[in-house]
Every structure is written in C-alpha cells, then in structure tokens.
C-alpha positions in Angstrom: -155.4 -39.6 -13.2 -158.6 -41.1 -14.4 -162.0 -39.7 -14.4 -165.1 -40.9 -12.5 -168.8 -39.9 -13.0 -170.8 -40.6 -9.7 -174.7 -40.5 -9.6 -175.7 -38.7 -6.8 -178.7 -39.5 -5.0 -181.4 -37.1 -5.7 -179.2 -34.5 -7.1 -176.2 -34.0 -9.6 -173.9 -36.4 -11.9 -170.3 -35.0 -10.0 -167.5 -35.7 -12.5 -164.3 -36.5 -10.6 -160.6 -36.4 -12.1 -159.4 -35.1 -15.7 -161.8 -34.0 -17.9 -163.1 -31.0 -20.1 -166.8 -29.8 -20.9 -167.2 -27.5 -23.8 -170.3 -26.0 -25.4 -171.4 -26.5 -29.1 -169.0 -23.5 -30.1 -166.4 -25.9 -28.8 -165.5 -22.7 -25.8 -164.7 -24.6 -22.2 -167.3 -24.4 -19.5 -165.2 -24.9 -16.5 -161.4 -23.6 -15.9 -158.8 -25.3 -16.8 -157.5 -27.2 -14.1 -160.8 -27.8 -12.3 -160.9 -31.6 -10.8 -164.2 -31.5 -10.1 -167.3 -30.3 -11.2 -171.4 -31.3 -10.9 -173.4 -31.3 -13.7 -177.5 -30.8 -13.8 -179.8 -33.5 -13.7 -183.1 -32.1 -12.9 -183.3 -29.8 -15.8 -183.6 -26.7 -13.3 -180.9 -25.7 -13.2 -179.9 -21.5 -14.0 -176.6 -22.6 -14.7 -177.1 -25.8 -17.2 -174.9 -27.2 -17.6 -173.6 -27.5 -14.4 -175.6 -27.7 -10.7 -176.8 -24.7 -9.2 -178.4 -26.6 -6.4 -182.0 -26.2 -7.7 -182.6 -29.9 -7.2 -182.9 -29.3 -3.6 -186.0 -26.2 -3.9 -188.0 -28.2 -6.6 -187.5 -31.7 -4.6 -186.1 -33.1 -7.5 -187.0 -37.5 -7.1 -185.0 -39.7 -9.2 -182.6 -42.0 -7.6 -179.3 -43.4 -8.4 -179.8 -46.9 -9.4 -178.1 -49.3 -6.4 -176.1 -52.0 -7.3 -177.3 -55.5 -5.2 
C-alpha cells in the first residue's frame, strides 16, 4: 500500500496508507497498524503532533492550495 498526505481545507494534513511518526527519542506516536492519522496544522493543537480538532474553536484560515 502506498501512503498519501492530503491537505485538508482549513484543518489538518490527514496521512493515508503505511507510515510511522516517531518523536526525537525515536518512540512511535501512533500504534502500530494505524492507516490513518491527522496531523496539526494550526499550531493549537493539545495533542501536537497530531489534530485534536482545535482548528475548528480558534477559526483556524489557511487553505489548501487548488490545483487549476
């Protein structure tokens, strides 16, 4: 299986397919066999890495960039 980062719109970058994340310490952030997982992009994150939804309270404005 391949792996695909999509830019959401006004939230999160959602990484689709195999992959791992790992902190500096080199420890694994999400389980094992997760497929899917959406990292932060507004910097509010509690849970930075990954979303915790915040973009929706602080209104969080940049867009994914459409192709035309």
């Amino acid at each position: 299986m391949s792996t695909t980062v999509k830019v959401k719109h006004r939230g999160p970058l959602v990484i689709e397919g195999d992959f791992k994340i790992v902190d500096p310490a080199g420890h694994e952030l999400c389980p094992a066999d997760a497929r899917r997982v959406a990292l932060c992009r507004c910097g509010a994150s509690r849970t930075r890495p990954l979303c915790d939804g915040s973009h929706h309270r602080i209104g969080f404005e940049a867009e994914a960039k459409e192709e035309g």
